[in-house]
C-alpha positions as CSV (number, residue, x, y, z in Angstrom):
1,X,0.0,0.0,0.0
2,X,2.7,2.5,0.9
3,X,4.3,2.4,-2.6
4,X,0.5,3.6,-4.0
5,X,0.4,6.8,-1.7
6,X,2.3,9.4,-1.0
7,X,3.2,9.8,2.3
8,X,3.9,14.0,2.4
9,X,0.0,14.3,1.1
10,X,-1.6,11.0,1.1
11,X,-3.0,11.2,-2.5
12,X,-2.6,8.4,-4.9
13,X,0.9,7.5,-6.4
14,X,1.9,5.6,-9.1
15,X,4.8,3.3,-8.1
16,X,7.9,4.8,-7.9
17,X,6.6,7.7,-9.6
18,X,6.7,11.5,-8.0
19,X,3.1,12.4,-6.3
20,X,0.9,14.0,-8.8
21,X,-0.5,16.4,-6.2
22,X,2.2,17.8,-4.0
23,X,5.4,16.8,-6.5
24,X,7.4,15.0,-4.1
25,X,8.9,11.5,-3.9
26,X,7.7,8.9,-1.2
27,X,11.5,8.0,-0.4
28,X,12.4,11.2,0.2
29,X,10.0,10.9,3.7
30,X,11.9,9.2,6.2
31,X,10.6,8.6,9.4
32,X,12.1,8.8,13.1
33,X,12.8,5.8,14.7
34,X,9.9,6.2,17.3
35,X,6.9,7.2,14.7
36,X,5.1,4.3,13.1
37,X,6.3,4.2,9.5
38,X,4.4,5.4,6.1
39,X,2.2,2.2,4.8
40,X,1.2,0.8,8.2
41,X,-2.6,0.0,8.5
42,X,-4.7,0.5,12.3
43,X,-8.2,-0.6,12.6
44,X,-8.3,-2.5,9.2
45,X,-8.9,1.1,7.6
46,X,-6.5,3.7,8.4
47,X,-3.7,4.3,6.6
48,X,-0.8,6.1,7.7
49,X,1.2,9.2,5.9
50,X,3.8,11.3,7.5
51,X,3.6,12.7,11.0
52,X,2.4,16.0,10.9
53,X,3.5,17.0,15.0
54,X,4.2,15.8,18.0
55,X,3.8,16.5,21.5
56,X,5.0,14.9,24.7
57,X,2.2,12.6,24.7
58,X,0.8,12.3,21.2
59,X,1.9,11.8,17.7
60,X,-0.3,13.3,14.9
61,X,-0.4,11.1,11.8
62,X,-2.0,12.3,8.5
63,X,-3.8,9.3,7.3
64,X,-6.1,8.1,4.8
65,X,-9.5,6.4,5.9
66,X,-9.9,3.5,3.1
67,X,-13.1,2.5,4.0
68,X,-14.2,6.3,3.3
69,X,-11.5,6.9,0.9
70,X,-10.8,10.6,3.0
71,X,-8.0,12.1,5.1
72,X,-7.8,12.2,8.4
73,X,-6.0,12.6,11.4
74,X,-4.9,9.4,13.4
75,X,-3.5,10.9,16.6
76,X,-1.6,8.1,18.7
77,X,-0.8,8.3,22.4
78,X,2.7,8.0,22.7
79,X,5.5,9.0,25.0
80,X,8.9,9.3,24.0
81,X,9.8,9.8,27.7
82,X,8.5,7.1,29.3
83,X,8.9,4.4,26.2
84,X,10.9,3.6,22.8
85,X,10.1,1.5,19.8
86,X,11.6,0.9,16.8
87,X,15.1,-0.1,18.2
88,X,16.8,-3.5,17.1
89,X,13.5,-4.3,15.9
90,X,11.4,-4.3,18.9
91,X,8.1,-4.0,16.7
92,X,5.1,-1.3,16.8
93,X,4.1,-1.3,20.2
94,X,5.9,0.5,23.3
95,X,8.5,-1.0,25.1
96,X,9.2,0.9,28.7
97,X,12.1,1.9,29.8
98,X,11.4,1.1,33.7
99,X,8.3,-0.2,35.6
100,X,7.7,3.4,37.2
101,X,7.6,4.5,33.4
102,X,5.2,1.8,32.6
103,X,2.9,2.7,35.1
104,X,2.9,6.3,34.8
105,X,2.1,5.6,30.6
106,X,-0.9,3.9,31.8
107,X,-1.9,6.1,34.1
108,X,-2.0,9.2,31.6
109,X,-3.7,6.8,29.0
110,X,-6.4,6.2,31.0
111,X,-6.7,10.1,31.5
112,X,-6.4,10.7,27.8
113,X,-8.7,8.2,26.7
114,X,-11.5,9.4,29.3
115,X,-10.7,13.1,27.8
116,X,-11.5,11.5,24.3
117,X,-14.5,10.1,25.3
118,X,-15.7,13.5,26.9
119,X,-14.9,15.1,23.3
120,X,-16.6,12.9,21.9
121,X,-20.0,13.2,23.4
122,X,-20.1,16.4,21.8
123,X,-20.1,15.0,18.4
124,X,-19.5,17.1,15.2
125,X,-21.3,20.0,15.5
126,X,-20.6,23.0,12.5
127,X,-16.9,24.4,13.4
128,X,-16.2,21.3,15.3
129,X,-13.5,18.9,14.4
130,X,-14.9,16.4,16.3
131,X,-13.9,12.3,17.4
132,X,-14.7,10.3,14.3
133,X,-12.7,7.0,16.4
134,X,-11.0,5.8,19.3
135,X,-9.5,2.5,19.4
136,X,-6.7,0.3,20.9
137,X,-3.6,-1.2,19.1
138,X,-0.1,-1.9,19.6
139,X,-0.7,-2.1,23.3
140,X,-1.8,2.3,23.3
141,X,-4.6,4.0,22.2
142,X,-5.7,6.0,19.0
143,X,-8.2,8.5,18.3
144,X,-9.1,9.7,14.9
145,X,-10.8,13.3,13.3
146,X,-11.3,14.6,9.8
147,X,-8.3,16.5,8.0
148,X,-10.6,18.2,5.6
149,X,-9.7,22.0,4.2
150,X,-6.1,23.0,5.4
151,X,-4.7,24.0,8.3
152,X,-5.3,28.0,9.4
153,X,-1.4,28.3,9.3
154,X,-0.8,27.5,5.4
155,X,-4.1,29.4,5.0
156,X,-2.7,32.3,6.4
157,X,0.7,32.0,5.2
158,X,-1.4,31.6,1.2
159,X,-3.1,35.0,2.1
160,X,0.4,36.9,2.0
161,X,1.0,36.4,6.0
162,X,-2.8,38.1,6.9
163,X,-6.6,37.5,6.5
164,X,-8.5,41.2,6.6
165,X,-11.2,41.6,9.3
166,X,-14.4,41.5,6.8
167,X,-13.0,37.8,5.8
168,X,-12.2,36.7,9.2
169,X,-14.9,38.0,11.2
170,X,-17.5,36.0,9.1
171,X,-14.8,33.2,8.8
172,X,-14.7,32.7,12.1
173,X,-18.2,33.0,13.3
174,X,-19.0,29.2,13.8
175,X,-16.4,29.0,16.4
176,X,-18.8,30.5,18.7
177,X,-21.1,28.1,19.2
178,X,-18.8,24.9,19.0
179,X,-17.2,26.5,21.8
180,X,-20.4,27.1,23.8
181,X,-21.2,23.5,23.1
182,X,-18.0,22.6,25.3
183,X,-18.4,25.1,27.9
184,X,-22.2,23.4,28.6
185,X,-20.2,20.0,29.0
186,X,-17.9,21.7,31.4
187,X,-14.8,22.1,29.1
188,X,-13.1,25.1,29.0
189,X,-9.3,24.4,27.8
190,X,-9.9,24.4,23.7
191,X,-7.2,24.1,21.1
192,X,-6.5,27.2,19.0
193,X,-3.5,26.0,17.7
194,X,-3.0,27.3,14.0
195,X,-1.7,24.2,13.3
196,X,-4.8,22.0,14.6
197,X,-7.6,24.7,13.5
198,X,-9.0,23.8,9.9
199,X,-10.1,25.8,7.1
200,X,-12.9,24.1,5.2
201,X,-15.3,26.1,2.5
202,X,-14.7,29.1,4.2
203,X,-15.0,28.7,7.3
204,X,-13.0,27.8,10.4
205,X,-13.3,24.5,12.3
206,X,-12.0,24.0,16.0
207,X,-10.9,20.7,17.6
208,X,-13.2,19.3,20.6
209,X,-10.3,17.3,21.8
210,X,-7.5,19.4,23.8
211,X,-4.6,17.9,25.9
212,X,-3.4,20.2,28.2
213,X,0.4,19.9,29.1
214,X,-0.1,22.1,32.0
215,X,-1.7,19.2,34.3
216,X,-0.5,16.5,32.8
217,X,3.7,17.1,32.6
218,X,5.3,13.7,32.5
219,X,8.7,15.4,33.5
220,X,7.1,16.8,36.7
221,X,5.7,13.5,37.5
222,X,9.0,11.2,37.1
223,X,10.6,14.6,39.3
224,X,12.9,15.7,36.6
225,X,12.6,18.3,33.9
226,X,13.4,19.1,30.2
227,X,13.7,22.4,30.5
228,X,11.2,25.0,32.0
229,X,7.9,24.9,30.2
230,X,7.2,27.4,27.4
231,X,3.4,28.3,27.5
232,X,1.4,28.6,24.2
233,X,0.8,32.2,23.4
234,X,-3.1,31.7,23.3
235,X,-3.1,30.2,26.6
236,X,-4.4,33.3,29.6
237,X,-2.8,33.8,32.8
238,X,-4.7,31.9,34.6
239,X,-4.2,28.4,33.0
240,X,-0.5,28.8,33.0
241,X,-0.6,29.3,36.6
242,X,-2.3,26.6,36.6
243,X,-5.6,27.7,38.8
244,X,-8.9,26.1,39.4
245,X,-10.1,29.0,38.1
246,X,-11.3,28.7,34.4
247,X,-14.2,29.1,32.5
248,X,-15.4,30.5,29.5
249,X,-13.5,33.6,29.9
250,X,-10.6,31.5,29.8
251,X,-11.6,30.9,26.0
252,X,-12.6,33.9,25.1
253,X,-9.3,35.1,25.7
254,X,-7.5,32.1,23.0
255,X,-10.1,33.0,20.8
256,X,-9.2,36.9,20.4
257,X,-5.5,35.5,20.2
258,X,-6.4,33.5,17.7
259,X,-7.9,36.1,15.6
260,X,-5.4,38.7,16.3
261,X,-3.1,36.1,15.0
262,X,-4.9,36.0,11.6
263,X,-5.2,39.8,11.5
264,X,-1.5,40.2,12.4
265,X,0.3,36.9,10.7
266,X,1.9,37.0,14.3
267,X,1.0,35.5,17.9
268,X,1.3,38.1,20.5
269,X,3.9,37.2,23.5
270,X,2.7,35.4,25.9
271,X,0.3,36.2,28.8
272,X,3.2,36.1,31.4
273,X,5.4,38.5,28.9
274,X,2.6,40.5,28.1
275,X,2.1,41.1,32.0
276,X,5.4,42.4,32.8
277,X,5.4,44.1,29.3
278,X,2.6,46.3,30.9
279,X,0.4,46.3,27.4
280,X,-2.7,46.7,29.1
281,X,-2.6,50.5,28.6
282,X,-5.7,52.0,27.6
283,X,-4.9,52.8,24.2
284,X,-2.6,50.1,23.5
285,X,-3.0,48.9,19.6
286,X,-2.7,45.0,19.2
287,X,-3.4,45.3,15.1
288,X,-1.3,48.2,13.7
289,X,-2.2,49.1,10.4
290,X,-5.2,47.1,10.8
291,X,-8.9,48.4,9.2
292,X,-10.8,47.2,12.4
293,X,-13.8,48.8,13.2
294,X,-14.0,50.9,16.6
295,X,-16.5,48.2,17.7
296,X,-14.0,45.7,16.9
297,X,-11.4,46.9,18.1
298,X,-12.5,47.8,21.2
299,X,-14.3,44.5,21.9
300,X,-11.0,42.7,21.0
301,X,-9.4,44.1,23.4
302,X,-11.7,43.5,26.1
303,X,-11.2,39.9,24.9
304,X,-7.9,40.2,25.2
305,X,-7.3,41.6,28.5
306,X,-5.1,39.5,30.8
307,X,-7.6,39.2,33.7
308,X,-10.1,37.2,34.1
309,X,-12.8,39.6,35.7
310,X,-12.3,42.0,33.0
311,X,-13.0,39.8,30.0
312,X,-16.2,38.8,28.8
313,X,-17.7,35.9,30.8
314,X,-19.1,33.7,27.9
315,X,-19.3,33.2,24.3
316,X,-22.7,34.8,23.8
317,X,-21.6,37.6,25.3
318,X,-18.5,38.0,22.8
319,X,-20.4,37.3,20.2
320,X,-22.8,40.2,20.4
321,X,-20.5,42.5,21.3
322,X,-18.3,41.3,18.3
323,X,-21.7,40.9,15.6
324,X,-24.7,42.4,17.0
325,X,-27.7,40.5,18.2
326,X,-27.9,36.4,17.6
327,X,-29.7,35.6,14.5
328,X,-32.3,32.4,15.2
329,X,-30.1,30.6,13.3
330,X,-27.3,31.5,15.6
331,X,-28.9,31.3,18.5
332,X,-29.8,27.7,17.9
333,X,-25.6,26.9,18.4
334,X,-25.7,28.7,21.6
């Protein structure tokens, strides 16, 4: 099978032959030692491509559902801390370094997995990139959503580096009430991760899975570290710290990150350096040379402020300060 796709795109090959889609080669892909290798089938149905990232506790595989004949995304719970594979042959599944690494990987794969489950009880709502699978093999666990449209990060970077606010604001209106949908389940940590948030027709599409590395740190756990931990610039003060205290606001505050980043082509610093930066100055402009609306702008920046109390305190809120007053249609999402 692997000689018949290519591995960068997963579009049909012909043997040996460069990839009619993307141009490239299938040899040129070479795998680490540690990822499952192009051509290897889970579930009877999913085929694997490339990895497209990883994080301390999953792989993310762009994959090709043959049953359905689309892409997808087969994420895979692995830790390269606590397990290796590949080495002299020791096959797909992990092998542990230790039995206090052993334990520990089950541990966090029984948290994962019930995280999974809780994502998928909200189904696929429109905007959602929602749980299509979840199922066990090579002694771990997989999940699987749709890899339709492109990732918002090549989008942006096709728009010259910038999407202007009449296109985004409408692009990203269905956000809104995916992310209502996981605040009524109680979930208030969503992805908004360039990388992981799909374009599709228009329109922008938001993960309902999210594995947050700030309660689940496998370094912290075996008491060493790799290094002090970097937040993600849409995360808000208050999940780095690492509080109790989230909510909705907590959300509305990676959304308006998000969206600054597709205005700007940029992230803004951190919460932490924007805190001792001291941006929170009345006037202080987060999109230079950007047509915003004074209605826009200064809802954004609400949005954006760095405490909690000041933000708005749900996504309906937001969203008619941001558009005006819910259509029915609209409403229905909320």
């Amino acid at each position: 099978m692997y000689a018949c796709f290519c591995p960068w795109c997963m579009s049909p090959v012909p043997e040996g032959g460069l990839c009619p889609v993307c141009g490239r080669a299938a040899g040129d892909y070479v795998p680490v030692f540690y990822h499952l290798p192009p051509g290897t089938i889970l579930a009877g149905c999913y085929l694997l491509g490339r990895v497209l990232d990883e994080e301390n506790l999953q792989l993310r595989y762009l994959s090709r559902d043959l049953r359905r004949d689309k892409l997808v995304v087969v994420v895979e719970f692995f830790s390269k801390i606590l397990a290796h594979r590949g080495l002299d042959g020791d096959g797909d599944a992990p092998t542990f370094y230790n039995q206090k690494k052993e334990k520990l990987y089950y541990e966090l794969e029984l948290k994962f997995l019930s995280q999974v489950l809780e994502a998928a009880r909200i189904g696929n709502p429109p905007g959602a990139v929602g749980i299509r699978d979840l199922f066990p093999a090579n002694n771990t666990a997989y999940y699987v959503t749709d890899y339709e449209g492109m990732p918002l990060s090549a989008y942006v970077k096709e728009r010259g580096g910038r999407i202007p606010p009449e296109e985004l604001f409408p692009m990203a209106e269905p956000l809104y009430g995916v992310l209502t949908a996981l605040h009524w389940a109680g979930r208030y940590r969503a992805e908004f991760s360039p990388d992981k948030i799909m374009v599709e027709n228009g329109k922008l599409r938001i993960p309902t899975f999210c594995w947050d590395m700030t309660e689940q740190k496998v370094e912290d756990k075996l008491g060493g570290s790799s290094g002090p931990f970097t937040p993600p610039r849409f995360f808000p003060l208050e999940r780095i710290q690492g509080t109790k205290r989230l909510g909705p606001w907590t959300d509305v505050y990676g959304l308006a990150v998000l969206m600054t980043y597709c205005l700007n082509g940029s992230l803004l610093h951190n919460a932490l350096e924007r805190f001792y930066e001291n941006d929170e100055t009345p006037n202080y402009d987060f999109w230079p040379g950007v047509a915003l609306t004074p209605r826009q702008r200064e809802n954004l920046s609400k949005a954006l402020n760095l405490f909690p109390r000041d933000r708005f305190q749900s996504m309906e809120e937001m969203y008619t300060a941001l558009y005006g007053t819910p259509s029915r249609e609209t409403e229905r999402k909320f």
